[in-house]
N, C-alpha and C positions, 0 to 999 in steps of 0.2 A: 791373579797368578795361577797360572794352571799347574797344577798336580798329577804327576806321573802317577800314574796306579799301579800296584803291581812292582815300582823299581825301589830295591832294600834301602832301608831308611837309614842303615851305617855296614859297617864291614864287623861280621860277624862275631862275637869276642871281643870285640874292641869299641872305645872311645871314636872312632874315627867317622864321622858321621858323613853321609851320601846324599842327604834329602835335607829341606826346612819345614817344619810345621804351619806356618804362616809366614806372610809377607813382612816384612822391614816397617814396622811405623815411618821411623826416624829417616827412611831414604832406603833402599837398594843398595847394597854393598856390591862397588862393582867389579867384574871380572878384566884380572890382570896377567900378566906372564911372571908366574915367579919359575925362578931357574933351577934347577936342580943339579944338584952339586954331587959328583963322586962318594961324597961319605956321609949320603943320608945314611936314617937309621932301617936297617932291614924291613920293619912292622910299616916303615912309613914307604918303602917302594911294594909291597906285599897290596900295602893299602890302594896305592896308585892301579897296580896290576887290576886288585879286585874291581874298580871302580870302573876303568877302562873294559873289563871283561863286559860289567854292569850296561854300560853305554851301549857296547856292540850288541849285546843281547836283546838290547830295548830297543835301541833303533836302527842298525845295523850301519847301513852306509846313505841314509835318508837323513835329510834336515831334519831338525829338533828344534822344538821350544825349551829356551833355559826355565823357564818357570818355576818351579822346587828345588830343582837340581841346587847344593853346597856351593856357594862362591868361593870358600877355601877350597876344597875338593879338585873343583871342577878349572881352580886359576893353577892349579900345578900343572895340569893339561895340555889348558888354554894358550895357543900360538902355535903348535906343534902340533902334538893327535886330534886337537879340538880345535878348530878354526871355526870364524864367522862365516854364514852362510846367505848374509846377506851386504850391500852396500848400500850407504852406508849402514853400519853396527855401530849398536850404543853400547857400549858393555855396563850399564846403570838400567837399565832395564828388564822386566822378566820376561815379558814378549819377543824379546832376540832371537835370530835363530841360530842356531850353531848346525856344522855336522862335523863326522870324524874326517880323517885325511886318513886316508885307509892305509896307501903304502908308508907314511910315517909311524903310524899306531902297531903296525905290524914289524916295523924294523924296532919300534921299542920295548912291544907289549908281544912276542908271535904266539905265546900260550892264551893270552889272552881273547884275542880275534880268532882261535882254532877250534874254540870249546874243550882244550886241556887244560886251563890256568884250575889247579886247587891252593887254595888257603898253606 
């Protein structure tokens, strides 16, 4: 499992973690579409914001290895601002690669990709 260097291990003040310390024994937890609903909780779109800023900062608009990257995290994303960057994609893998979809990430995130998003 490769390890991002340099990208924050959670969102700062908070619970909300961004990275894994190691790999899965038990299997690879794998990356899904979950949906996001109108009435999440503020801390939890703040957290999204931060994380998405996180991606752009570290990889900008270049494929990426999932490798460490949070499968919770990173499946709030996942179908929309983070799509698979290869065919086929296993999402049970840490080798996968993803990148951002730029004009999605910015119609959802635009402080984020600008370098204005603050906490």
């Amino acid at each position: 499992m490769l390890k991002h260097k340099g990208f924050p291990g959670r969102f700062p003040g908070t619970d909300f973690q961004f990275t894994i310390r190691r790999a899965n024994p038990k299997g690879v937890t794998p990356l899904v579409e979950r949906e996001r609903f109108a009435d999440r909780k503020p801390a939890d779109r703040k957290a999204d914001a931060a994380f998405m800023a996180c991606l752009w900062d570290h990889f900008g608009n270049l494929p990426f290895e999932r490798g460490n990257l949070d499968a919770g995290r990173l499946s709030w994303l996942f179908g929309r601002e983070v799509v698979p960057a290869e065919d086929p994609f296993d999402p049970k893998c840490y080798e996968s690669m993803l990148v951002i979809d730029e004009l999605r990430a910015r119609a959802s995130f635009p402080d984020a990709l600008d370098g204005t998003w603050v906490a």
